[in-house]
DSSP file (Angstrom, degrees, kcal/mol; ACC not computed):
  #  RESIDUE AA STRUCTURE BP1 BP2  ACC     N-H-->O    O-->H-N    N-H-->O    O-->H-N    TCO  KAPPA ALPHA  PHI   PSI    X-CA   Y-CA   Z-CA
    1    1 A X    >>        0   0    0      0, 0.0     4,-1.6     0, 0.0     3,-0.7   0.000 360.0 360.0 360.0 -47.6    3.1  -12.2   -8.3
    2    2 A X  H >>> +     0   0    0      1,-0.2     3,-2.3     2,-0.2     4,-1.6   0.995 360.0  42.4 -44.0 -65.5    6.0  -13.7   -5.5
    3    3 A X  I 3>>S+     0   0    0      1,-0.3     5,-2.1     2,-0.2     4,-1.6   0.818 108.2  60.3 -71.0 -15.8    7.3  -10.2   -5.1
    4    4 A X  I <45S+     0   0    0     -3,-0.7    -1,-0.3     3,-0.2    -2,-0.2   0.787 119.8  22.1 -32.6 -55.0    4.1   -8.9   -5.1
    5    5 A X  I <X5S+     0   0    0     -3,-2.3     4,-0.6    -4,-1.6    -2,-0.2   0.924 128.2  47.3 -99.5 -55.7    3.0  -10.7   -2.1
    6    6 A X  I  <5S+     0   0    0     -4,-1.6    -2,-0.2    -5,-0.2    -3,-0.2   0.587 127.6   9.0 -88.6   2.8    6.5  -11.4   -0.4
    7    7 A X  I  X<S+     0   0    0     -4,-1.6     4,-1.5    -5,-0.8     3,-0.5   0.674 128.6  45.4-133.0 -33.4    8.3   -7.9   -0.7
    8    8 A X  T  4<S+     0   0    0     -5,-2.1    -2,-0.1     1,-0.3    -4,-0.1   0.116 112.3  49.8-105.0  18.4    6.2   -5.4   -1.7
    9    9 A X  T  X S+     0   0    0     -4,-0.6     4,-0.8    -6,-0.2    -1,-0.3   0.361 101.5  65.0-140.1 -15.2    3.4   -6.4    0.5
   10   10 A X  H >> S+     0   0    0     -3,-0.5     3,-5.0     2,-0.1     4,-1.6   0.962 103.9  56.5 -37.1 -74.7    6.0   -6.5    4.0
   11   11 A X  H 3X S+     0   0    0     -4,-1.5     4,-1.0     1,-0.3     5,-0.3   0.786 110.3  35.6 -72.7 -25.2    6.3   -3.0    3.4
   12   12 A X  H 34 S+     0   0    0      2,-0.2    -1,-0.3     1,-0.2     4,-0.2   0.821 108.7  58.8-102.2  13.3    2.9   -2.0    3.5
   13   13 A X  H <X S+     0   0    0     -3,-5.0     4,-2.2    -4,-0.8    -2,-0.2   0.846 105.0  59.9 -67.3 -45.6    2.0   -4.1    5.8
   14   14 A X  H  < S+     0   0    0     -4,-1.6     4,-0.5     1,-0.2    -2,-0.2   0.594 108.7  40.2 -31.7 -37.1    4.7   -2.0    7.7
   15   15 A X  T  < S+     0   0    0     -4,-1.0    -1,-0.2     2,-0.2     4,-0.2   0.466 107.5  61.0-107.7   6.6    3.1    1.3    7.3
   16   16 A X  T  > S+     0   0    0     -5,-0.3     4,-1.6    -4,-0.2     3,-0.4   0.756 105.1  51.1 -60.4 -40.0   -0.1    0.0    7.9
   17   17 A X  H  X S+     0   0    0     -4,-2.2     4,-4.7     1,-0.3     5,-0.2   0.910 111.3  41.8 -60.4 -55.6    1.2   -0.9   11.1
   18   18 A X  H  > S+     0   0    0     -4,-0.5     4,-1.0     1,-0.2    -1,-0.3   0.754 109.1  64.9 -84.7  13.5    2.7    2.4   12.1
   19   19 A X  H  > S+     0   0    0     -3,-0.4     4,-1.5    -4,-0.2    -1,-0.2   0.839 108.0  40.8 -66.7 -47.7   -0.7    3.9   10.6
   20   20 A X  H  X S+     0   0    0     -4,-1.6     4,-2.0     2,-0.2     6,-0.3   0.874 113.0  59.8 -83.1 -41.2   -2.6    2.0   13.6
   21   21 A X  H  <>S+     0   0    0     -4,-4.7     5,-2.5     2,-0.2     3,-0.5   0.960 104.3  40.6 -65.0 -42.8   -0.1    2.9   15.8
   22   22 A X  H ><5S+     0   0    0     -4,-1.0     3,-1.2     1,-0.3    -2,-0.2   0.732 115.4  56.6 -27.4 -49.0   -0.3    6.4   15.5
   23   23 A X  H 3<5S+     0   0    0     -4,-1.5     2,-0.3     1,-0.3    -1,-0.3   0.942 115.7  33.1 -70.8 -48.5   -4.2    6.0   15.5
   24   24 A X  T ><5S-     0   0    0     -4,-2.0     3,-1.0    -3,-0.5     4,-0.4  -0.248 117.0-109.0-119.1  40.5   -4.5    4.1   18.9
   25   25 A X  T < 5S-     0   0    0     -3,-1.2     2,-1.5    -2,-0.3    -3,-0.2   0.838  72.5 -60.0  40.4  45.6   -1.3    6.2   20.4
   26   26 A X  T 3 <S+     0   0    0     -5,-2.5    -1,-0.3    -6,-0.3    -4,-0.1   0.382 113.8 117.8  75.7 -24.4    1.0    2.7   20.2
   27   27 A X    <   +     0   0    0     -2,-1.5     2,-0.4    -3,-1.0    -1,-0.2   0.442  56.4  51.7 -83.0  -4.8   -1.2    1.1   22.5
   28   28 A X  S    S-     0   0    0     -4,-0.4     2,-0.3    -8,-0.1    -4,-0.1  -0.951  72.4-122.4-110.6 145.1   -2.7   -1.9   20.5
   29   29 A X        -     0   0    0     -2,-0.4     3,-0.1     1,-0.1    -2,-0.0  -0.661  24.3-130.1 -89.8 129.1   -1.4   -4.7   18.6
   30   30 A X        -     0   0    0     -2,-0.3     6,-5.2     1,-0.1     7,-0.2   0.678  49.4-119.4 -57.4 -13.8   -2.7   -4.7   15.0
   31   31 A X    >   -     0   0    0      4,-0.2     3,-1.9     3,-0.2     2,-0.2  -0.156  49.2 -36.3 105.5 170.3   -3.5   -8.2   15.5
   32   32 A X  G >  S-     0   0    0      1,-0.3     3,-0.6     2,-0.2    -3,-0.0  -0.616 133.1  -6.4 -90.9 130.2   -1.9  -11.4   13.3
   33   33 A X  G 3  S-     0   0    0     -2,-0.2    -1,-0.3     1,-0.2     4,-0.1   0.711 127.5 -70.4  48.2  44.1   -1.6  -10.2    9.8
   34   34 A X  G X  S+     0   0    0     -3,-1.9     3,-2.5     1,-0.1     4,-0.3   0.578  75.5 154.9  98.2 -15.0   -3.2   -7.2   10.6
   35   35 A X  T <  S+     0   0    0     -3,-0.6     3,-0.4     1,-0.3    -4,-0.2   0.631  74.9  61.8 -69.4 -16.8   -6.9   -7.9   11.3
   36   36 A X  T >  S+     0   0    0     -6,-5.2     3,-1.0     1,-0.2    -1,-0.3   0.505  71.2  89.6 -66.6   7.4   -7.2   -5.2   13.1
   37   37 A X  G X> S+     0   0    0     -3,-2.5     4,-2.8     1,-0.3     3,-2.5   0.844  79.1  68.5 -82.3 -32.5   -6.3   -2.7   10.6
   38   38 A X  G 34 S+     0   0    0     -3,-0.4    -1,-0.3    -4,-0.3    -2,-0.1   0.910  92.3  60.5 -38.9 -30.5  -10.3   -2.4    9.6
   39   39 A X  G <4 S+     0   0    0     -3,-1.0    -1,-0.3     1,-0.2    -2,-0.2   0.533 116.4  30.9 -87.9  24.7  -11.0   -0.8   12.9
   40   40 A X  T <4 S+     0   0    0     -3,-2.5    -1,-0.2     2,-0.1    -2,-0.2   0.478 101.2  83.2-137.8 -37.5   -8.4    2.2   11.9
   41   41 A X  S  < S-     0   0    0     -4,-2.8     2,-0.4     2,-0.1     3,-0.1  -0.391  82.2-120.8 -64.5 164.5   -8.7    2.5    7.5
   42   42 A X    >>  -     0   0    0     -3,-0.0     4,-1.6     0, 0.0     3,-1.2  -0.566  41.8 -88.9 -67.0 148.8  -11.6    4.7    6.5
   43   43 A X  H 3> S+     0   0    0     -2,-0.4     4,-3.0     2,-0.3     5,-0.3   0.770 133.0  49.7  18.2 -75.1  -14.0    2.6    4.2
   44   44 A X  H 3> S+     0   0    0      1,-0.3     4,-1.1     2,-0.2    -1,-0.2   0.715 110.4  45.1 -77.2 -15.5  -12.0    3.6    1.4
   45   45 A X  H <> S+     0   0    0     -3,-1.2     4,-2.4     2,-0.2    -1,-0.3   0.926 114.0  49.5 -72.4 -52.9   -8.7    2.8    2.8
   46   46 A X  H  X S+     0   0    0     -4,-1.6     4,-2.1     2,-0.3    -2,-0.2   0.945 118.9  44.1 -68.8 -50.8  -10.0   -0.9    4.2
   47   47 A X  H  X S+     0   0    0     -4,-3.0     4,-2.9     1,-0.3     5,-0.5   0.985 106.4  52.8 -73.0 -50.9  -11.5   -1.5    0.4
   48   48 A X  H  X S+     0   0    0     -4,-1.1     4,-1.2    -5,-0.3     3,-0.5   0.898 112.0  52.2 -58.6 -74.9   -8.7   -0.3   -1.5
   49   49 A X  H  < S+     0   0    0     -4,-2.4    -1,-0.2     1,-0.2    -2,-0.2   0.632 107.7  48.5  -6.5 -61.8   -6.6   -3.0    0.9
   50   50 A X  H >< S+     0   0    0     -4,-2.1     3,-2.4     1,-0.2    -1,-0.2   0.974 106.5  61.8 -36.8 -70.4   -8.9   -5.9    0.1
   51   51 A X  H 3< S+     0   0    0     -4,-2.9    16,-0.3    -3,-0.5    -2,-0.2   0.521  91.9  64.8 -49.6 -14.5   -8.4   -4.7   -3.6
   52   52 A X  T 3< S+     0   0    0     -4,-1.2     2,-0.9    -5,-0.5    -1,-0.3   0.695  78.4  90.8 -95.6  -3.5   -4.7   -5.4   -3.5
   53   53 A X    <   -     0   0    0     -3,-2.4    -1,-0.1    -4,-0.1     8,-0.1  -0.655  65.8-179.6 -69.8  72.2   -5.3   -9.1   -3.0
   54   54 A X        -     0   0    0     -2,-0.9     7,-0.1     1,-0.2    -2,-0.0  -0.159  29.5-125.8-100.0-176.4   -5.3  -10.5   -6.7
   55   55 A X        -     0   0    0      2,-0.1    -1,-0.2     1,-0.0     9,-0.0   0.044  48.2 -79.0-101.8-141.2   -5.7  -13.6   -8.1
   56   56 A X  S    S+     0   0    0      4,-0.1     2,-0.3     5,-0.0     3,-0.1   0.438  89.1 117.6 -82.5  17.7   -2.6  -15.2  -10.9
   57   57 A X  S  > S-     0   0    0      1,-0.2     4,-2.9   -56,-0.0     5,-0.2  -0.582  75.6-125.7-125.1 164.6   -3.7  -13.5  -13.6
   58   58 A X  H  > S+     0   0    0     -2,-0.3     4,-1.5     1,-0.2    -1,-0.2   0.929 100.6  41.9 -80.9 -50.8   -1.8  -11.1  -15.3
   59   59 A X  H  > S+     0   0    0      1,-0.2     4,-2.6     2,-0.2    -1,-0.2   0.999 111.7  54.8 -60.2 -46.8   -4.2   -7.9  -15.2
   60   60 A X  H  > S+     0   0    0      2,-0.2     4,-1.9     1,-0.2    -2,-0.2   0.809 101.3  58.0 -47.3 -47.5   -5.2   -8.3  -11.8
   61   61 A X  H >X S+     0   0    0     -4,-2.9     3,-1.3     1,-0.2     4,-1.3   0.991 106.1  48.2 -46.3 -59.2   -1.7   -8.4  -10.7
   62   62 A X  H >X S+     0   0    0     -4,-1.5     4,-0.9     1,-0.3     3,-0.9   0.857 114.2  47.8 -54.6 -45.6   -1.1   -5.0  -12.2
   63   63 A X  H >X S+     0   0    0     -4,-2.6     4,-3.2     1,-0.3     3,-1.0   0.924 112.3  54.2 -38.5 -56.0   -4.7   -3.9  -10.2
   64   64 A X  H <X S+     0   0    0     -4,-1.9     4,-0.9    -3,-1.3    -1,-0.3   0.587 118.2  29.0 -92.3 -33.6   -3.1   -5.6   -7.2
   65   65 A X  H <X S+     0   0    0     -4,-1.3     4,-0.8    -3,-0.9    -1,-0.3   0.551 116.7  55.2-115.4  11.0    0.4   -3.5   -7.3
   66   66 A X  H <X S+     0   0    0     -3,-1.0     4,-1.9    -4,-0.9    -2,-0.3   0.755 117.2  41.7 -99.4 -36.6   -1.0   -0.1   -8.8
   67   67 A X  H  X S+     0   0    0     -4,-3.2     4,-3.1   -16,-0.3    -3,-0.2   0.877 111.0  56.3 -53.8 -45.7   -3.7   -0.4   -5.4
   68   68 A X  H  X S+     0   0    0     -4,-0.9     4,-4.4     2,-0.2    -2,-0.2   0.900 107.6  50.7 -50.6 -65.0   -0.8   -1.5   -3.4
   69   69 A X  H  X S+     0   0    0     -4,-0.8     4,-4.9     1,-0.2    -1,-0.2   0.893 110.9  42.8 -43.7 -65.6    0.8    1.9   -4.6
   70   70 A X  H  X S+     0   0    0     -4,-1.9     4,-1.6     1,-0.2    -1,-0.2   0.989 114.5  50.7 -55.1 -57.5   -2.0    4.2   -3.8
   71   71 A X  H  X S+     0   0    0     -4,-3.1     4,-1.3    -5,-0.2    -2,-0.2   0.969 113.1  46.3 -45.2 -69.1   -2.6    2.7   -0.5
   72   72 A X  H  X S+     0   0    0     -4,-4.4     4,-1.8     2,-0.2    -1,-0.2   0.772 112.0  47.4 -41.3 -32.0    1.1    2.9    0.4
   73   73 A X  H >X S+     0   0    0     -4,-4.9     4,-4.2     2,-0.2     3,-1.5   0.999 118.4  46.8 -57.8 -68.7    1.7    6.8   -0.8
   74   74 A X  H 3< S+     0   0    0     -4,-1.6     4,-0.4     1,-0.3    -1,-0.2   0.387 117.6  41.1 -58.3  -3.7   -1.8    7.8    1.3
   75   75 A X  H 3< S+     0   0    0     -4,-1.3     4,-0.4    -5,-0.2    -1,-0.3   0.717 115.0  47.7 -97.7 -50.4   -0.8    5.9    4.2
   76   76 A X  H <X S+     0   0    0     -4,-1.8     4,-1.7    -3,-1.5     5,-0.5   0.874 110.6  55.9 -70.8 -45.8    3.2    7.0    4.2
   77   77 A X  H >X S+     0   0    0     -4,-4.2     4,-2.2     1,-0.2     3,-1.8   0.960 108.1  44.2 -46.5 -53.0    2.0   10.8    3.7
   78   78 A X  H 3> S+     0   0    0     -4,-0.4     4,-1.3     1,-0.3    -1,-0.2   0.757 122.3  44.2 -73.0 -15.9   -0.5   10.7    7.2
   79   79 A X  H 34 S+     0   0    0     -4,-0.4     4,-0.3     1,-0.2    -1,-0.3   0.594 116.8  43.9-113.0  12.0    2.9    8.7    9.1
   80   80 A X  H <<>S+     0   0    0     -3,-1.8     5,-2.9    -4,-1.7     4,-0.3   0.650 112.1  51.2 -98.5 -24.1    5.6   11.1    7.6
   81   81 A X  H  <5S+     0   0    0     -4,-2.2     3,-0.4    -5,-0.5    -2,-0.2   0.944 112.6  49.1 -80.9 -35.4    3.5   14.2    8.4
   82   82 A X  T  <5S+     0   0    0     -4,-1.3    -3,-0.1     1,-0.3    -2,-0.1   0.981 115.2  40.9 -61.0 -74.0    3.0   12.9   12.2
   83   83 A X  T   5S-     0   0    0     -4,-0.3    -1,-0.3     1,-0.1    -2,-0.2   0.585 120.9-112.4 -35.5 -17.7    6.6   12.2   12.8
   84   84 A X  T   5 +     0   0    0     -3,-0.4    -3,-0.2    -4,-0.3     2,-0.2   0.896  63.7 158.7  59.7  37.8    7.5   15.6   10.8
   85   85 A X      < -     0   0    0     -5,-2.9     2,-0.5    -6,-0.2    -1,-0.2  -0.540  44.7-126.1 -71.9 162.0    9.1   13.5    7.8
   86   86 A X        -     0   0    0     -2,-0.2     2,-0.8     2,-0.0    -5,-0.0  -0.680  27.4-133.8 -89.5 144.7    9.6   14.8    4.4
   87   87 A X        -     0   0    0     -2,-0.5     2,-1.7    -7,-0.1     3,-0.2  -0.874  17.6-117.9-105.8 115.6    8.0   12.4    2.1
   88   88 A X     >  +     0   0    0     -2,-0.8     4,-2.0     1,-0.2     5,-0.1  -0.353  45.3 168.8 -40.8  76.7   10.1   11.5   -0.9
   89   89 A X  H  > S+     0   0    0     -2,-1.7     4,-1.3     1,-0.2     5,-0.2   0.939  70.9  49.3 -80.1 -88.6    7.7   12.9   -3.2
   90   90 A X  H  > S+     0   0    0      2,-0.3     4,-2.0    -3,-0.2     5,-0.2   0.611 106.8  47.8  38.5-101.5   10.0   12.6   -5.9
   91   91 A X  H >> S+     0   0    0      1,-0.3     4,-2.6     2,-0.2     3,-1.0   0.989 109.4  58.0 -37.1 -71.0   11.2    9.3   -5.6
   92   92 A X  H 3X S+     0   0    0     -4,-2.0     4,-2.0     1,-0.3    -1,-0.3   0.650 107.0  47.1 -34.1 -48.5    7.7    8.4   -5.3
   93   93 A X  H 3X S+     0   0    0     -4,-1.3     4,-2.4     1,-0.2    -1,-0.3   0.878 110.9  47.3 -61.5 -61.1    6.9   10.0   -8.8
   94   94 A X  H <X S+     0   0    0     -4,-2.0     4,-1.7    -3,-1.0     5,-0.3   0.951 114.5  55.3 -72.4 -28.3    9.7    8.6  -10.8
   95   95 A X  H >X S+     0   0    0     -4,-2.6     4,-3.7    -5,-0.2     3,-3.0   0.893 114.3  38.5  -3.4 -87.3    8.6    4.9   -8.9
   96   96 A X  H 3X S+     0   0    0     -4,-2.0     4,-1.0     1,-0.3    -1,-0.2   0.854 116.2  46.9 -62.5 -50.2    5.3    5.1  -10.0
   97   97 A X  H 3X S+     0   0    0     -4,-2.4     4,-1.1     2,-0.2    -1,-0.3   0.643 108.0  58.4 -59.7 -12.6    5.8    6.5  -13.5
   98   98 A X  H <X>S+     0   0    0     -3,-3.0     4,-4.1    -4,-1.7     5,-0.6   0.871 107.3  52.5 -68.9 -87.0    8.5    3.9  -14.0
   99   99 A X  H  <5S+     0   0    0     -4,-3.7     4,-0.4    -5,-0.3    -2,-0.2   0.662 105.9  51.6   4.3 -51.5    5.6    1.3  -13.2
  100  100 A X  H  X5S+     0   0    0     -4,-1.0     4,-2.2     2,-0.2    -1,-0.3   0.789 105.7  47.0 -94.1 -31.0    3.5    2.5  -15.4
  101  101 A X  H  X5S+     0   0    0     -4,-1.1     4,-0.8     2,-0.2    -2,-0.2   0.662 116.1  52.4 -77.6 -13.6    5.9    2.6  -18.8
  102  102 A X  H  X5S+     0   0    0     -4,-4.1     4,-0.7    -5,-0.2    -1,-0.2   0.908 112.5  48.0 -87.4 -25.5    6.8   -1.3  -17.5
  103  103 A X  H >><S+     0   0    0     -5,-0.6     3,-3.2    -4,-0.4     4,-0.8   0.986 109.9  52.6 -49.2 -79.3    2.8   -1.4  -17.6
  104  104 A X  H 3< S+     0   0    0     -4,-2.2    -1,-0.2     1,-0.3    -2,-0.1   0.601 106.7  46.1  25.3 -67.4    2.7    0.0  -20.8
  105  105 A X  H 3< S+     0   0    0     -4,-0.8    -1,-0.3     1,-0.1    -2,-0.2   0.603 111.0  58.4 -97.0 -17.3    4.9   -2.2  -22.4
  106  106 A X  H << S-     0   0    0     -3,-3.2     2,-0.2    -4,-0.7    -2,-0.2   0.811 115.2 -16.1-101.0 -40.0    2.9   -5.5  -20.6
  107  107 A X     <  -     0   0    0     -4,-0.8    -1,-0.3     1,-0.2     0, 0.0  -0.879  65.6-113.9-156.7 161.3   -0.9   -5.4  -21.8
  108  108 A X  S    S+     0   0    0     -2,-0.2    -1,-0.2    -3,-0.1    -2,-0.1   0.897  82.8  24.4 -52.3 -86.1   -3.0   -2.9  -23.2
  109  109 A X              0   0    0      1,-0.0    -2,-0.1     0, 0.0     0, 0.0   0.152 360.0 360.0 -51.5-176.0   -5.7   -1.7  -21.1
  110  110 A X              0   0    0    -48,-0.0    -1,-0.0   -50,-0.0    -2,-0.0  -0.015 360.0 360.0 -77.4 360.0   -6.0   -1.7  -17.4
C-alpha cells in the first residue's frame, strides 16, 4: 500500500498534471493536490481517479493499482500524442501483464 500511494501515485499525479496543462494551454495551476483536475477528466476519467483511492485491504489495493493503471495508460496516450511521443506500448504491455501473474499468484478473484 506505501508504494502505492508514495511512488506510484507521484507519477500519475504527474501526468495528470501535464493532462490539465495541455487542456487549459499551461495557463492554470492544477491546484494543491490536484483539485482542480475534476474541471479537466471526463466523468469517467474523474471517477476512475476517485476509484484509485483504496482502503488497507488487500483486494482493494489491487482495485486501487489496476485503476491507477488504466487511468495512467489513457492519460499518457492523449499527452504523448500532443507532444508527438511514441508511447511505449510495449513496455506498457509486459508492465501490466507482469501485474497481473503477481495478481494471480496473490488472491483469487478480483
Amino acid at each position: 500500500h506505501h508504494l502505492l500511494e508514495v511512488v506510484l501515485r507521484v507519477q500519475l499525479m504527474k501526468m495528470l498534471t501535464w493532462d490539465f496543462g495541455i487542456k487549459t494551454g499551461f495557463r492554470r495551476n492544477t491546484g494543491k493536490v490536484g483539485k482542480h483536475f475534476q474541471e479537466t477528466l471526463s466523468t469517467t476519467d474523474w471517477d476512475l481517479l476517485l476509484a484509485t483511492y483504496a482502503s488497507a485491504e488487500k483486494r482493494a489495493t489491487w482495485h486501487s493499482l489496476f485503476n491507477m493503471c488504466s487511468l495512467f495508460r489513457d492519460r499518457a496516450h492523449y499527452v504523448a500524442q500532443f507532444f508527438q511521443f511514441k508511447f511505449p506500448e510495449e513496455d506498457d504491455a509486459r508492465v501490466y501483464a507482469y501485474l497481473r501473474y503477481l495478481h494471480e499468484g496473490t488472491i483469487d478473484d478480483l
